[in-house]
N, C-alpha and C positions, 0 to 999 in steps of 0.2 A: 070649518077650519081644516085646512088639508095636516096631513099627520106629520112632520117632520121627522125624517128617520136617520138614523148616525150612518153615515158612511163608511167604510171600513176602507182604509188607506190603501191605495193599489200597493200591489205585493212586485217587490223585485224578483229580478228572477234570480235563484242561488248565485255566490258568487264563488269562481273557483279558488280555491288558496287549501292549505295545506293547517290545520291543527296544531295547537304549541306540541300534543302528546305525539302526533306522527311525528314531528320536527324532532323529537328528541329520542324515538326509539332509531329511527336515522343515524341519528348522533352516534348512540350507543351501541349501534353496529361497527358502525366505521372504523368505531374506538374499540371495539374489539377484536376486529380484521388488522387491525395496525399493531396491535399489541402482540398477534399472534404471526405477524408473515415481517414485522421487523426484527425479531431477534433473529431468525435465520437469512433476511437479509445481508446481516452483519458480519453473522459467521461466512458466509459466500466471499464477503469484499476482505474479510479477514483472510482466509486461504487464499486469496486471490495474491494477496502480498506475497505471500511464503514462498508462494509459487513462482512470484515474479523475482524474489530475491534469490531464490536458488539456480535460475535461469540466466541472473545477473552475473552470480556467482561462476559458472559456467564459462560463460563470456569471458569474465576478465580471466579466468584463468586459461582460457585458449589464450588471450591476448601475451598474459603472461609468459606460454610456452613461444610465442612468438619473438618476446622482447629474448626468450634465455639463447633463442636460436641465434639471433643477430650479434648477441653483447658476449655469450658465452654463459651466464649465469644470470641467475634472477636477480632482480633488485635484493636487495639487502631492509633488513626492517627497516634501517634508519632513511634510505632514500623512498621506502613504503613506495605507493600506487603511485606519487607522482610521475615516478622516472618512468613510466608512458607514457607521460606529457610534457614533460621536461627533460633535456640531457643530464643526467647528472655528473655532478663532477668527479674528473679520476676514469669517465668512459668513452673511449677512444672510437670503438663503433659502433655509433647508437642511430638506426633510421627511422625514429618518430617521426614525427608523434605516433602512436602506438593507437590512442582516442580521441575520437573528435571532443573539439573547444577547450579551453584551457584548464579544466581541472576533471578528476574521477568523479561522477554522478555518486552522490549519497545514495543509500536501498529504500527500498520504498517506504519507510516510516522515520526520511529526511535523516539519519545518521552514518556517518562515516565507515566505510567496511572498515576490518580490521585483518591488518595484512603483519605476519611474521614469518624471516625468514632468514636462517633454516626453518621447518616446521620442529612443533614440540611435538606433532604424533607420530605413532611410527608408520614407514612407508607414505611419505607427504614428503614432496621437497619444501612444501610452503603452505601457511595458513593463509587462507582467505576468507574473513564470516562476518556474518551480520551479526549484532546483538537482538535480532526479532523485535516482534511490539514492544519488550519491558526495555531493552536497550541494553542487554543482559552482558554483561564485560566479565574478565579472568579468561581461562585457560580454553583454545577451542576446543570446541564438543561438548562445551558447559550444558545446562538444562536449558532451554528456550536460545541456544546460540545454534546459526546457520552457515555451515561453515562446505568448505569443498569434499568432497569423497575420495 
């Protein structure tokens, strides 16, 4: 009687793929590269604003020197930033628009500058500021307000 023997099932050949434990020390990387290179990403796009609002600031205030050349004097609080965009009324010669499109662009965290004038500080004929990230309002040159030099 020939000897019948178990056959031992052909062997695959390994298959490539990746472990649950590698898959999750990955994980755990990544999550810790993000946790450490996003808070100074933030702070970067944070200054980036300050930067741009002060620059903003800048701007309108040459624009401003421009409007006093033509009209004689600044707008007045109550005509504010428009009267670059709009003639206001009671001015005889005014060659706006002063800004492109029909209103003063908000600063870069989407809120209204904040224009008074005469100026409350001294040596300023006029205030021009951001309220910053907090939207920070009262008197210019407050704590976190962005105002002209």
């Amino acid at each position: 009687m020939p000897l019948v023997t178990a056959r031992a099932a052909p062997r695959r050949p390994a298959e490539g793929g990746f472990t649950l434990l590698e898959i999750l020390v990955v994980i755990a990387i990544l999550g810790l590269l993000i946790g450490l290179v996003a808070p100074a990403a933030l702070r970067q796009l944070g200054g980036a604003k300050v930067s741009v609002a002060k620059q903003a600031i800048e701007r309108l205030g040459s624009v401003l020197d421009l409007y006093k050349l033509d009209v004689g004097g600044y707008p007045t609080t109550e005509q504010g930033l428009g009267a670059l965009v709009e003639r206001p009324t009671g001015v005889s010669v005014w060659n706006g628009p002063y800004l492109k499109g029909d209103k003063v662009q908000a600063d870069p965290w989407n809120h209204p500058y904040i224009y008074r004038a005469p100026s409350s500080r001294r040596n300023h004929d006029f205030d021009l500021c951001s309220g910053g990230p907090n939207a920070t309002t009262g008197e210019p040159g407050a704590e976190g307000m962005i105002c002209n030099n």
